[in-house]
C-alpha positions as CSV (number, residue, x, y, z in Angstrom):
1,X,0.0,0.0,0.0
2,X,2.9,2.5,0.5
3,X,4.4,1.9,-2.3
4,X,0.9,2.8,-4.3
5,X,1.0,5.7,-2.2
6,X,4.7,7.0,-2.8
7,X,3.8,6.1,-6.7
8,X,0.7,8.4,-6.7
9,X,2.5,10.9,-4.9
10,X,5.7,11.0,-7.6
11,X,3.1,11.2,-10.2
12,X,1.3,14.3,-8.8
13,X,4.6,16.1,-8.2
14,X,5.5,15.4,-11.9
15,X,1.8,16.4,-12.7
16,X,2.3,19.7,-10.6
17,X,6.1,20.3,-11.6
18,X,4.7,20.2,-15.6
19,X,1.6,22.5,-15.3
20,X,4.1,24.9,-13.8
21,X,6.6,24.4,-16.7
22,X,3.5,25.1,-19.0
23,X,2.2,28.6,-16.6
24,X,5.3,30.3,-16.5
25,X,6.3,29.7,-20.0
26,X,3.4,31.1,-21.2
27,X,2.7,34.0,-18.4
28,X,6.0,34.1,-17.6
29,X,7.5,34.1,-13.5
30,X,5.7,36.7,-12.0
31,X,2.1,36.0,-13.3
32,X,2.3,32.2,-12.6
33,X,0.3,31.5,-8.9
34,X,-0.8,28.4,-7.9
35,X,-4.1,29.0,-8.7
36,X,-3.2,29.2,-12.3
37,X,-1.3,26.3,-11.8
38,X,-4.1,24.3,-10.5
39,X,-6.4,25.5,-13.5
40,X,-3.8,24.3,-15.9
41,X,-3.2,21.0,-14.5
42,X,-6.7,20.0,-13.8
43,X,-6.1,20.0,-10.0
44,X,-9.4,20.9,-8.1
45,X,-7.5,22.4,-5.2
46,X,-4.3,24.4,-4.9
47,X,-4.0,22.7,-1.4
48,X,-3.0,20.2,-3.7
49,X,-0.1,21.8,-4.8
50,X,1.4,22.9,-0.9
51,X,0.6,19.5,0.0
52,X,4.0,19.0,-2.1
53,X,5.3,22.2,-2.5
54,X,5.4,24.7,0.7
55,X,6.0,27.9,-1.1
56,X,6.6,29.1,-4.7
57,X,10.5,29.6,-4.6
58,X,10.4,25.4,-3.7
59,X,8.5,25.0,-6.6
60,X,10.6,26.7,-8.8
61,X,13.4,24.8,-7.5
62,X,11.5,21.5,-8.4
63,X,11.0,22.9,-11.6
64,X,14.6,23.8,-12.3
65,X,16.0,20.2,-10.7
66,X,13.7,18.6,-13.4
67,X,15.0,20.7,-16.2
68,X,18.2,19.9,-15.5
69,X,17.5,16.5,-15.2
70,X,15.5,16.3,-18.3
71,X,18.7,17.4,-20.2
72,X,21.2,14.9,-19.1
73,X,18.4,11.8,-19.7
74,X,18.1,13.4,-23.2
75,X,21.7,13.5,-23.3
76,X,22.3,9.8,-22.4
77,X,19.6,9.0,-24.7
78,X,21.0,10.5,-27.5
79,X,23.8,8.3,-27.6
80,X,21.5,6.3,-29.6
81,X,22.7,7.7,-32.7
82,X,25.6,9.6,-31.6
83,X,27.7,7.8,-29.4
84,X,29.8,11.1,-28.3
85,X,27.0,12.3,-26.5
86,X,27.4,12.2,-22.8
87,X,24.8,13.1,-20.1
88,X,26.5,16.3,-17.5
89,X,25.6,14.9,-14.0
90,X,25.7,11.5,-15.2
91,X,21.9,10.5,-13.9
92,X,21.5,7.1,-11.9
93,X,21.5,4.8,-15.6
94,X,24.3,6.3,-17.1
95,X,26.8,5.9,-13.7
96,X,29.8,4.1,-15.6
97,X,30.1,5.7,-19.1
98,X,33.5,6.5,-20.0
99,X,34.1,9.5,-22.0
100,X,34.4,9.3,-25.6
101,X,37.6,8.8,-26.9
102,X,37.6,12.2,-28.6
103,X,37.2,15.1,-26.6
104,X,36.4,17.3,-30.2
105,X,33.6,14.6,-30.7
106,X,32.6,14.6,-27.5
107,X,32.1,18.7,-27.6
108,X,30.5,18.5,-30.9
109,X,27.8,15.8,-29.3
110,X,27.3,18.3,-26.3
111,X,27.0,21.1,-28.5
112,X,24.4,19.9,-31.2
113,X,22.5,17.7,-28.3
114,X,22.2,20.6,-26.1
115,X,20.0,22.5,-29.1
116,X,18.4,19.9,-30.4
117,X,16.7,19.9,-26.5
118,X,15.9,23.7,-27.0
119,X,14.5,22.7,-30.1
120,X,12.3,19.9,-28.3
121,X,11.2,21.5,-25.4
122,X,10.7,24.9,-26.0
123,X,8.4,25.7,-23.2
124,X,10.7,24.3,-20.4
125,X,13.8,26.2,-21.5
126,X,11.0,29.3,-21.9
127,X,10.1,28.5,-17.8
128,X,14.0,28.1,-17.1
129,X,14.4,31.8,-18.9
130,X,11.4,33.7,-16.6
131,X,12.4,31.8,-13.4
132,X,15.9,33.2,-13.4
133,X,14.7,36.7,-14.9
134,X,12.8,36.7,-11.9
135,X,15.7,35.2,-9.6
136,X,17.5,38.1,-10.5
137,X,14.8,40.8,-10.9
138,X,15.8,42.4,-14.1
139,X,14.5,40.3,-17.2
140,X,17.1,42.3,-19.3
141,X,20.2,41.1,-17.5
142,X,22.7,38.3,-18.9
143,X,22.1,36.9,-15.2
144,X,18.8,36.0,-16.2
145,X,20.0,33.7,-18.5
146,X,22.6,32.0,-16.0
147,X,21.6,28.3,-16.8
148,X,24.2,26.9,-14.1
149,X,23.9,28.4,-10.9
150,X,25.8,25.1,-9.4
151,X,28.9,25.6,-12.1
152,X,28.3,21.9,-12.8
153,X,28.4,22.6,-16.6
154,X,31.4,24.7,-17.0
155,X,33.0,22.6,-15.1
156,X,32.2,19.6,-17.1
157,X,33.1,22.0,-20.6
158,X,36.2,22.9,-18.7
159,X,37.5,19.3,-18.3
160,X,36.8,18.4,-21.4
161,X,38.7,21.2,-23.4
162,X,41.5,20.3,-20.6
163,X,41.5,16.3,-21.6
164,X,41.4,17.6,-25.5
165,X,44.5,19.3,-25.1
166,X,45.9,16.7,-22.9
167,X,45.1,13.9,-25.8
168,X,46.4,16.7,-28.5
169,X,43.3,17.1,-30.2
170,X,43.0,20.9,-29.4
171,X,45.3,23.8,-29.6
172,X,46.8,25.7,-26.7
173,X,44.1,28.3,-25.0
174,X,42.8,29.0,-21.9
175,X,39.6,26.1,-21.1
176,X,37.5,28.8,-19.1
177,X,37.6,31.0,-22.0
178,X,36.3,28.5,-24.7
179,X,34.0,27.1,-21.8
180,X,32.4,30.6,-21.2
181,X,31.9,31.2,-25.0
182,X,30.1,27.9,-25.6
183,X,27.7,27.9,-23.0
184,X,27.1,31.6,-22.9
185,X,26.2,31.0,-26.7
186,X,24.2,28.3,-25.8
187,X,22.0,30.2,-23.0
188,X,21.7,32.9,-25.4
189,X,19.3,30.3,-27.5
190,X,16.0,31.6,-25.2
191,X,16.4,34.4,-27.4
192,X,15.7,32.7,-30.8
193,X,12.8,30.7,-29.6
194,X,10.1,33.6,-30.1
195,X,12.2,33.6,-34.2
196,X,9.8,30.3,-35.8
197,X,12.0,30.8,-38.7
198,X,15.1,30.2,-36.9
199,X,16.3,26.8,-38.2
200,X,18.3,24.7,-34.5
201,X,19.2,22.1,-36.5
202,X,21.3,23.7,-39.2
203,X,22.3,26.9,-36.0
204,X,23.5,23.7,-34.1
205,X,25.9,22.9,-36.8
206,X,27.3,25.9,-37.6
207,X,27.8,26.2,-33.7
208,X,29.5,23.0,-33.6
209,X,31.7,23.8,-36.4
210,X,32.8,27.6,-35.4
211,X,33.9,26.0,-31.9
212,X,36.0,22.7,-33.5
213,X,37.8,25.8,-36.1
214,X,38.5,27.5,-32.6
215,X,39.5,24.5,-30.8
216,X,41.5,22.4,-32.9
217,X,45.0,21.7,-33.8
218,X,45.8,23.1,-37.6
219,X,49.6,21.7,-37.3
């Protein structure tokens, strides 16, 4: 019986968590109560909703622990059809993968996996945008679009141009430099997502190929 009831309690959360996702991408941080939340969901009650959640800055944080995790389990499941790709906080089923043998592979799969998510799930990376606009109470600043609070993922970008020029693959430059410049450029994708004509795909290429030319070795 409890575990029916931890069951039916995991699927609310993930019930609650998504109608969020779904508010504040469309009414952005600010405008998103729980009673708007409850509406979207179907929930008959916001009680409901505290049951799990005790204020709105937990959540949020909910919200943003399930984006994040959403990332790295498209990530791993990506490796599908590109074998390079590799989750960031290596999630519970992907504990064990070694890193591709090329870092420059490797970067590309990060690179090109990363938009293809943005390109997937437009209104959770729309949620992630107002939530830290909000965070940092000015919707114009780069801060808002600060996508790892933690530093987990410039660490991870920073190891990985470190091991590339470890292995010789890349040329001689300073790793927080290149780290910044990829994953500043790929934050800055919120922007395009109101721009229908913008083509990920094809951007994600071009991306991928501008960083390898700045990476690489040409000796």
């Amino acid at each position: 019986m409890s575990t029916n009831r931890s069951a039916a309690a995991a699927a609310r959360r993930a019930q609650i968590i998504e109608a969020t996702i779904e508010t504040v991408a469309e009414l952005g941080y600010a405008r998103t109560t729980f009673a708007r939340i409850a509406a979207r969901g179907g929930l008959s009650s916001t009680r409901l909703i505290s049951y799990h959640f005790d204020s709105k800055t937990a959540l949020m944080q909910a919200v943003l622990d399930d984006v994040y995790r959403s990332i790295d389990a498209f990530l791993l499941a990506r490796r599908s059809v590109d074998p390079a790709s590799r989750p960031i906080g290596r999630p519970a089923d992907g504990e064990g993968l070694d890193p591709p043998a090329s870092a420059a592979a490797e970067l590309r799969a990060y690179i090109t996996g990363v938009v293809a998510y943005v390109d997937d799930h437009r209104s959770r990376l729309r949620a992630l945008q107002s939530i830290f606009a909000a965070v940092h109470d000015d919707p114009d600043s780069p801060a808002a679009h600060q996508a790892d609070p933690q530093g987990q993922v410039m660490s991870h970008l920073h190891g990985l141009l470190r091991r590339g020029q470890e292995q010789g693959e890349f040329r001689s430059f300073d790793p927080l430099v290149i780290a910044a410049m990829v994953q500043r450029t790929l934050e800055g994708l919120t922007r395009l997502l109101d721009h229908p004509d913008v083509d990920l795909p094809h951007y994600a290429e071009e991306l991928a190929t501008a960083v390898d030319l700045a990476t690489r070795r040409h000796d």
